[in-house]
C-alpha atoms as one frame of an Amber mdcrd trajectory, in Angstrom:
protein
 -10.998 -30.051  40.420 -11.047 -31.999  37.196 -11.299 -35.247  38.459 -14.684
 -36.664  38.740 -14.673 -38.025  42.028 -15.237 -34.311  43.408 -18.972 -32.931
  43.203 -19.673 -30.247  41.758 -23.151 -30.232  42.409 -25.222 -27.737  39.997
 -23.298 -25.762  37.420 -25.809 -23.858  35.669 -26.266 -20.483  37.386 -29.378
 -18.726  37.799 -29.258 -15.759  38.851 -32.748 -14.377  39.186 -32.564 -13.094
  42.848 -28.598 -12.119  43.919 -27.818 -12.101  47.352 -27.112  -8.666  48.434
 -23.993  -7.519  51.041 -24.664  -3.691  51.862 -21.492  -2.028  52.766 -22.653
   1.558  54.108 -19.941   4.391  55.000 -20.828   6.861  57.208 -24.350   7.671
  56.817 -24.925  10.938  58.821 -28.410  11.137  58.047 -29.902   7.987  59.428
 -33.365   8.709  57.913 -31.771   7.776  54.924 -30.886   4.182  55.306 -34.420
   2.768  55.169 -34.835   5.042  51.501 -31.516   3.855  49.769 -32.147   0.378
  50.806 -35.187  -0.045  49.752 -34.002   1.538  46.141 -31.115  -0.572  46.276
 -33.022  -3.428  46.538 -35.265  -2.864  43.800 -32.542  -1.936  41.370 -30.783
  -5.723  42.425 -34.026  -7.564  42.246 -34.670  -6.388  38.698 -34.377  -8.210
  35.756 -31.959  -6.529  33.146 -31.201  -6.770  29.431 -29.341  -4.797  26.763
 -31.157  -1.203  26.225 -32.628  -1.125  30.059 -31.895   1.621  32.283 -30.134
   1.512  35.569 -30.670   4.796  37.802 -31.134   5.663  41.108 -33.532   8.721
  42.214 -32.181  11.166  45.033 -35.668  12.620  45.556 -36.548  12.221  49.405
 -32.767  12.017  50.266 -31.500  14.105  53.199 -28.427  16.202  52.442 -27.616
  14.272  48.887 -26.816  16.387  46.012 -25.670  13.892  43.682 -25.954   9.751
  43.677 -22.628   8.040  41.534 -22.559   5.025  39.732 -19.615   2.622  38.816
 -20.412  -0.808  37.141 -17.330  -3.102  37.601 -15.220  -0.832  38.681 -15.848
   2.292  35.351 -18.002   5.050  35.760 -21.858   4.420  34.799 -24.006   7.361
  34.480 -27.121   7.523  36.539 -29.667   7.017  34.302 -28.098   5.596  30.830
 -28.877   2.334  29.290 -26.821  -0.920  29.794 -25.571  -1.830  26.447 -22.549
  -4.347  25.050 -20.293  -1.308  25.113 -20.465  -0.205  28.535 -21.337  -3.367
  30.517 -22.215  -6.539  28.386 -23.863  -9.501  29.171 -23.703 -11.726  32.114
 -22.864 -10.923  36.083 -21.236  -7.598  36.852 -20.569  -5.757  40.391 -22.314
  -2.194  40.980 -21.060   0.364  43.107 -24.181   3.139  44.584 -21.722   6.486
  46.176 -24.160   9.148  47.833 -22.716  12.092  47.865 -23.291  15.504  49.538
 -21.015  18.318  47.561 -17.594  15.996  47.206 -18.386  14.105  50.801 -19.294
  10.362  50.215 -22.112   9.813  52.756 -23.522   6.375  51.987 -22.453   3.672
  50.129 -23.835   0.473  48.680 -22.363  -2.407  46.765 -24.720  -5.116  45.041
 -24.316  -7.503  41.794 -26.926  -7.966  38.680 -27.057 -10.488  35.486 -28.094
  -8.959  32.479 -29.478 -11.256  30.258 -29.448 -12.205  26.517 -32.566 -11.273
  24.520 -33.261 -14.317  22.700 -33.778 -17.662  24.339 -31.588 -20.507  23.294
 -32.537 -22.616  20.853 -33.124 -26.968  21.561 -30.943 -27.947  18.465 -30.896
 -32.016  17.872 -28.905 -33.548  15.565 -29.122 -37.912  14.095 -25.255 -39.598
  14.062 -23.702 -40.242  11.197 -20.974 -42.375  12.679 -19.446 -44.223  15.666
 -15.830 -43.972  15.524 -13.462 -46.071  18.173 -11.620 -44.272  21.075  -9.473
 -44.985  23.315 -10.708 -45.963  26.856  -7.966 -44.653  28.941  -7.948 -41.558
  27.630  -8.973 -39.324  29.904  -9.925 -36.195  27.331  -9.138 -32.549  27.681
  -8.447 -31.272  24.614  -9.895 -32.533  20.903  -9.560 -31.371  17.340  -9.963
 -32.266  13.963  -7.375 -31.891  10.821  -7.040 -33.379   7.566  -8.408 -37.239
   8.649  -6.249 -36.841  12.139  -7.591 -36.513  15.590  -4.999 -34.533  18.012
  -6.211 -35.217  21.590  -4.311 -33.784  24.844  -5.032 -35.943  27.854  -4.924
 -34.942  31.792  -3.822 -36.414  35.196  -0.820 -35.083  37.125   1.921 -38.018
  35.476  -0.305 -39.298  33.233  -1.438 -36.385  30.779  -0.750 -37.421  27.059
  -0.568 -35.309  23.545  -1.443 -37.816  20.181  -1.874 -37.853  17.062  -3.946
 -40.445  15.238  -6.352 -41.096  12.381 -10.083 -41.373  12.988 -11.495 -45.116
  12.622  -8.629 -46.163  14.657  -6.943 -46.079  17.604  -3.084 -46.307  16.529
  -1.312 -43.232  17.673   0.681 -41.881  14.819   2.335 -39.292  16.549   3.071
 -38.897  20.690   4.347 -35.616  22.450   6.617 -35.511  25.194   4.360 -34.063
  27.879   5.818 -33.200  31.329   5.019 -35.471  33.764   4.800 -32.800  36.636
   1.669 -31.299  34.543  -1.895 -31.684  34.070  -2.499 -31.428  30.730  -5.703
 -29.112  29.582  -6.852 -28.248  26.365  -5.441 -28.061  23.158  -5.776 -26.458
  19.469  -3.467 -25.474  16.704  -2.797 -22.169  15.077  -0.143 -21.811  12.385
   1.119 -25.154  12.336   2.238 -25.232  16.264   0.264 -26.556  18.409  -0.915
 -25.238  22.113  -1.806 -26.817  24.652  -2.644 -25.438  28.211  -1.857 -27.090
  31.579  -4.592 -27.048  34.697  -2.710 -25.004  37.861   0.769 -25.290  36.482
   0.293 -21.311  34.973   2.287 -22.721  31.948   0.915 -23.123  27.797   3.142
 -25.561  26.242   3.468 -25.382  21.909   4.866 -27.711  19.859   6.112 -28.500
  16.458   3.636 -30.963  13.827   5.539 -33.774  14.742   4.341 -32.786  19.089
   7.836 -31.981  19.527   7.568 -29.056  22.167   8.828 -25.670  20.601   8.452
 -23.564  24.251   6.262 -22.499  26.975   4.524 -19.865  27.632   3.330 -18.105
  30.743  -0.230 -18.144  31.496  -2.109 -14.573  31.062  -2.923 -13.674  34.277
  -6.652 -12.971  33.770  -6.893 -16.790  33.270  -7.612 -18.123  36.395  -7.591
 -22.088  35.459  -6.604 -23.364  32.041  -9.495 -25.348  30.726 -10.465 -25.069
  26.969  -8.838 -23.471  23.962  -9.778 -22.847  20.550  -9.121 -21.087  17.481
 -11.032 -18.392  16.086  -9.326 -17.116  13.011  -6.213 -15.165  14.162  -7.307
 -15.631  17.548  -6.890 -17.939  20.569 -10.195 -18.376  22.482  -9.586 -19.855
  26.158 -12.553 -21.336  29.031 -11.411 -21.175  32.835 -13.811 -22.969  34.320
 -15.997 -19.988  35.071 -18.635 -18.028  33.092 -16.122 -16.524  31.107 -14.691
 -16.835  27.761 -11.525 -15.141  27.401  -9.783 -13.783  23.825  -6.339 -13.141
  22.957  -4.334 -12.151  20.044  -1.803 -14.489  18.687   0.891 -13.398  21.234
  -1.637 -14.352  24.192  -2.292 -10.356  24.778  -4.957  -9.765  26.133  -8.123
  -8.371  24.121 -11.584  -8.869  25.615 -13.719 -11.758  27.687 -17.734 -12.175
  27.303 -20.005 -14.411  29.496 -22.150 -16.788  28.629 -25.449 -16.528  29.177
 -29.494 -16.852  27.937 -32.779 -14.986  28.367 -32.697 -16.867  31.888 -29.458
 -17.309  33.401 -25.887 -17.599  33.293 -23.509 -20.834  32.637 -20.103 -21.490
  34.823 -18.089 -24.397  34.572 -17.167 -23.790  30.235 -14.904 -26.283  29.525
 -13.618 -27.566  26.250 -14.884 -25.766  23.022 -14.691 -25.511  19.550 -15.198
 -22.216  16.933 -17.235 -23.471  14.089 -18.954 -21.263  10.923 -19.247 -18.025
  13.639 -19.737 -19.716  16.961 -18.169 -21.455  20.237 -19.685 -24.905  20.689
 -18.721 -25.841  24.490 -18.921 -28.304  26.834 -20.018 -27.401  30.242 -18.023
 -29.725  32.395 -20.156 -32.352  34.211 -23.288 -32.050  32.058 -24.291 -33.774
  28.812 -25.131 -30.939  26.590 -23.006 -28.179  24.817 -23.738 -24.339  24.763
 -23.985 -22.790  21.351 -22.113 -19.032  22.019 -22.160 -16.090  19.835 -18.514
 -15.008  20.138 -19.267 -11.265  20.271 -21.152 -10.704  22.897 -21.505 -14.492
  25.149 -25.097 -14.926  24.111 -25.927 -18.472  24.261 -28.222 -18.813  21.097
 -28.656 -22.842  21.352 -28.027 -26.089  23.403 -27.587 -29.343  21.956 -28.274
 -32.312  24.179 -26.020 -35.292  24.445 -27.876 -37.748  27.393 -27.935 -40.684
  25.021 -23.871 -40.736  24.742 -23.423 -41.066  28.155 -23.404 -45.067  27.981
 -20.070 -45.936  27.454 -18.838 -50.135  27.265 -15.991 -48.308  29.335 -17.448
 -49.347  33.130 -15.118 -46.215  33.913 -16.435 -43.670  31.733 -16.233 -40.283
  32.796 -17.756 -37.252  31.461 -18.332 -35.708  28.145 -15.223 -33.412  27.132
 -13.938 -33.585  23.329 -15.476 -31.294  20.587 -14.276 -31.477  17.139 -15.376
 -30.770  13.546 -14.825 -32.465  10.715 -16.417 -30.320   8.090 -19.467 -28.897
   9.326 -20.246 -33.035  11.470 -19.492 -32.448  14.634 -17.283 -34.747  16.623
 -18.083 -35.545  20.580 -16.559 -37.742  22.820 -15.653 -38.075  26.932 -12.633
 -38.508  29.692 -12.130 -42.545  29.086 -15.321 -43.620  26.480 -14.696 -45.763
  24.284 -16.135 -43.959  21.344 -15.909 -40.832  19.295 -19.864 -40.125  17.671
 -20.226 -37.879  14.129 -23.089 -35.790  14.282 -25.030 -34.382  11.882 -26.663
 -31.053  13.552 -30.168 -30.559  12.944 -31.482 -26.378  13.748
């Protein structure tokens, strides 16, 4: 799945009109199948955002003395505003119970996106530098410290953990990565440093010196290990999905978001970066990174990166490595032969 010779074909979700699978139970009143669908399918064909209501009216209902609501699984009263608190951004599952006295009599299950109130911003940005990289490196996992680049590398045998300074290429420092692993992304937090593995369910740390100190199961609400980051006492982790997971510095769980804009919803986040109050990521397979506000998955910008793609490298894969070295941002890609220092521009 992280190899490039798959196709992914588009990653951007939109998710305008959902597809809709009715599951009905036992709908003694026939008449009102036609009523409840037709509601149903207004309610999923609507367009939602943070303050908007989500009810659904009984009047003309056979036999139905009260109409239940649970969104992902919680109680939603009929009638009350979606806000951060009790849904959130992005795609969630809604559960419609008709109900005479304590008798379920119809049921319907459906999905809606509720979208960010602000469109995304078109940041640009003019390079400040062009730094070498190595060319058979295939990137996963990039950050900056103190003059040093620490990279973690993928492929099942091959993946790699280094250390060197940026302007060069001369690897300072090497960790002894499994070879049974794929190697995923990286970041450091109190001297160790993580790094997570694809499928193999395992987070490896190690010391400064990429010595490895133990592993660490996987949380289970992380269905892939893609990206890692940061964000003050905090690890931040991408799956490969819409979401963006958080967890203390045990790797407890505390909360996920999903990204998305005014307009849709993004899958496929891959390696990221926390920088001055927001997650900079890559989605995998495209040339642009996703500006994310870390509260609530809003995307408030997108940078585009097309120009980058031309690598000397004939084998040059796709974008993946985001850094910061002060507030320049870093970028490079799975085998390019260059790192690029950006100067953003908002």
């Amino acid at each position: 799945m992280k190899r490039t010779i798959y196709n992914f074909g588009i990653i951007i979700l939109t998710f305008g009109l959902l597809s809709t699978t009715f599951v009905a139970c036992s709908d003694d009143s026939k008449i009102n199948n036609p009523i409840i669908t037709q509601r149903i399918t207004e309610l999923e064909q609507q367009s939602y955002r943070i303050g908007d209501p989500l009810s659904v009216a009984k009047d003309g209902l056979e036999n139905i003395t009260e109409i239940q609501i649970q969104i992902d699984g919680k109680p939603f009263e009929n009638g009350a505003k979606i806000d951060e608190a009790n849904v959130g951004l992005g795609k969630h599952n809604v559960l419609v119970q008709f109900l005479n006295g304590s008798e379920v009599k119809a049921t319907r299950e459906f999905s809606i996106l509720v979208f960010a109130d602000q469109p995304a911003e078109e940041w640009t940005y003019s390079t400040i530098a062009t730094h070498p990289h190595n060319p058979k490196d295939f990137t996963q996992g990039f950050y900056y410290k103190d003059g040093y680049i620490f990279e973690g590398t993928g492929l099942t045998g091959q993946s790699r953990l280094v250390k060197y300074k940026l302007g060069t290429t001369t690897e300072e420092k090497i960790g002894d990565v499994r070879k049974t692993v794929f190697g995923e992304g990286i970041t450091e937090m109190n001297d160790v440093v993580y790094q997570l593995t694809w499928q193999n369910r395992l987070i490896f740390a190690y010391d400064q010196d990429l010595k490895m100190i133990k592993e660490i199961p996987m949380p289970g609400e992380i269905r892939e290990g893609w990206g890692i980051t940061t964000m003050h006492d905090q690890f931040v982790v991408t799956e490969g999905s819409q979401y963006i997971h958080f967890y203390d510095k045990d790797f407890k769980y505390i909360r996920s978001v999903q990204a998305v804009d005014d307009k849709q919803g993004y899958s496929n986040l891959n390696e990221l970066e926390y920088h001055d109050g927001l997650l900079y990521i890559n989605i995998y397979h495209q040339n642009f990174i996703i500006v994310v506000d870390p509260k609530n998955g809003a995307v408030k910008a997108r940078l585009n990166l097309d120009e980058f793609k031309p690598q000397q490298n004939p084998e040059s894969d796709v974008l993946n490595g985001i850094a910061f070295k002060g507030d320049h941002l870093l970028v490079t890609g799975k085998l390019w032969d260059k790192v690029y220092e950006l100067k953003i521009i908002k």
